[in-house]
GUTI-222339 format. One record per residue: residue in one letter; x, y, z of N, C-alpha, C in turn. Coordinates in pm, whole numbers, padded with zeros to 5 digits, always signed. Atoms other than C-alpha are relative to their C-alpha. Layout:
REM GUTI-222339
AXYZXYZXYZ
...
END
This chain:
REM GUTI-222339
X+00085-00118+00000+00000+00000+00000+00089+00124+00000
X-00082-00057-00023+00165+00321-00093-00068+00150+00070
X+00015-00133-00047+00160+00654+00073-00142+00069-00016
X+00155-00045+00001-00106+00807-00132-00101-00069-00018
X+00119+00074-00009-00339+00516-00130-00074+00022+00127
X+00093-00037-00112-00372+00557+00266-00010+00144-00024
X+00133-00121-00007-00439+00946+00203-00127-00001-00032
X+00157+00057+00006-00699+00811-00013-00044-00032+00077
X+00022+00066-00091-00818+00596+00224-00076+00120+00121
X-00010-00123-00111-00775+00916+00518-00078+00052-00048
X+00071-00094+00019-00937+01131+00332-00135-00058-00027
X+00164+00072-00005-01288+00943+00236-00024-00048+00135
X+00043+00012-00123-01304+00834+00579-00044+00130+00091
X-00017-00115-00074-01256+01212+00680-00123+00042-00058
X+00121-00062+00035-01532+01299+00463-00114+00012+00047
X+00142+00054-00104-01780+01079+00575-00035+00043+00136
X+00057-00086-00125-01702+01205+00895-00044+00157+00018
X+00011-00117+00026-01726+01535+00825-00159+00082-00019
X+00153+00009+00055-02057+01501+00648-00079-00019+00117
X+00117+00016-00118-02228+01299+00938+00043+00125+00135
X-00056-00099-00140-02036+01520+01221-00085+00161+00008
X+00059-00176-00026-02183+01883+01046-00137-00066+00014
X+00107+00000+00021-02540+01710+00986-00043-00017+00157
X+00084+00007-00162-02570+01579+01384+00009+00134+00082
X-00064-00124-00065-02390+01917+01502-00159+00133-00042
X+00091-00117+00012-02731+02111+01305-00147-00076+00057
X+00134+00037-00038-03024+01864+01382-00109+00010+00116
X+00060-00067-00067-03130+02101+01582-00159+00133-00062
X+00041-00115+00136-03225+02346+01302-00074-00077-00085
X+00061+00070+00076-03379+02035+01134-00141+00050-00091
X+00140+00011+00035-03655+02162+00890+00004+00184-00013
X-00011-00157-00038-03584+02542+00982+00075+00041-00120
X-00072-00083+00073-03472+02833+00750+00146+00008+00029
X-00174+00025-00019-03108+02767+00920+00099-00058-00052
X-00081+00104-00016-03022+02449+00893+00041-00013-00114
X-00080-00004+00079-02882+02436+00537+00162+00119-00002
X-00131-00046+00054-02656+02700+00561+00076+00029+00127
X-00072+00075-00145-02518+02599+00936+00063-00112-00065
X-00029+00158+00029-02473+02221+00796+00141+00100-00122
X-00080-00042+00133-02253+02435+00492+00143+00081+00065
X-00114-00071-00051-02072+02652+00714+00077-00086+00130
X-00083+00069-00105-01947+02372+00974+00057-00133-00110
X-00078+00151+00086-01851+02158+00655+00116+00125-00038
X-00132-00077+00015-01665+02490+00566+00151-00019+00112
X-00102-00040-00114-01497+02517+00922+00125-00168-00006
X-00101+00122+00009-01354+02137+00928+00031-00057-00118
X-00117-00044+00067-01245+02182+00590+00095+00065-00001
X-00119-00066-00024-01049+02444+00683+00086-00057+00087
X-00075+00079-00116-00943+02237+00978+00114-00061-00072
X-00061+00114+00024-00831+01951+00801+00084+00065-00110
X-00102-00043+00114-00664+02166+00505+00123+00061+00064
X-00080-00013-00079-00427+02325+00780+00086-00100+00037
X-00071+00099-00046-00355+01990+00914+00058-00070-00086
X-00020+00081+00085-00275+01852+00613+00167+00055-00013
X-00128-00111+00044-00030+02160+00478+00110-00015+00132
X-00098+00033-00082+00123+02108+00844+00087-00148-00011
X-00084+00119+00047+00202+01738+00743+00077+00042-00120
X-00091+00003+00139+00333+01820+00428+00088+00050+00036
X-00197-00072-00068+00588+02088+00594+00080-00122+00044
X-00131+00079-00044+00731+01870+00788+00050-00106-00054
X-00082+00065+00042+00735+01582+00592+00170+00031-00081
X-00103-00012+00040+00927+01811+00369+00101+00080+00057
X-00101-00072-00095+01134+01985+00649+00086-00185-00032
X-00073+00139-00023+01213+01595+00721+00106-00060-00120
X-00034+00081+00109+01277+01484+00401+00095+00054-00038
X-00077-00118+00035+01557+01755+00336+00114-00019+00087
X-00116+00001-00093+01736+01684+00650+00037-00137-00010
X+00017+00119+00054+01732+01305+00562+00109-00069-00114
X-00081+00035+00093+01960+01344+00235+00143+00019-00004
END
């Protein structure tokens, strides 16, 4: 299995969570003039999450990978 197969992998798992995580986080708003664009803006926020965390892996891999050769 190489590298970017488990991102694949990481990332469709991240989705799914993502998806169910903003929809239980609004089913409050269920049915209401809210709840679409709550469910949109907490899929925004842990996209942004996870695009941070990502760009922080990548630094360092390539900090790592630099000091390595």
């Amino acid at each position: 299995v190489t590298g970017k197969q488990r991102l694949e992998k990481a990332q469709s798992a991240w989705a799914e969570y993502r998806e169910t995580e903003a929809a239980f986080l609004c089913h409050h708003l269920a049915g209401g003039p809210y709840e679409r664009m709550e469910y949109y803006a907490k899929l925004r926020k842990e996209t942004d999450r996870r695009t941070r965390e990502l760009m922080q892996s990548y630094e360092w891999l390539r900090q790592n990978a630099i000091k390595t050769q």
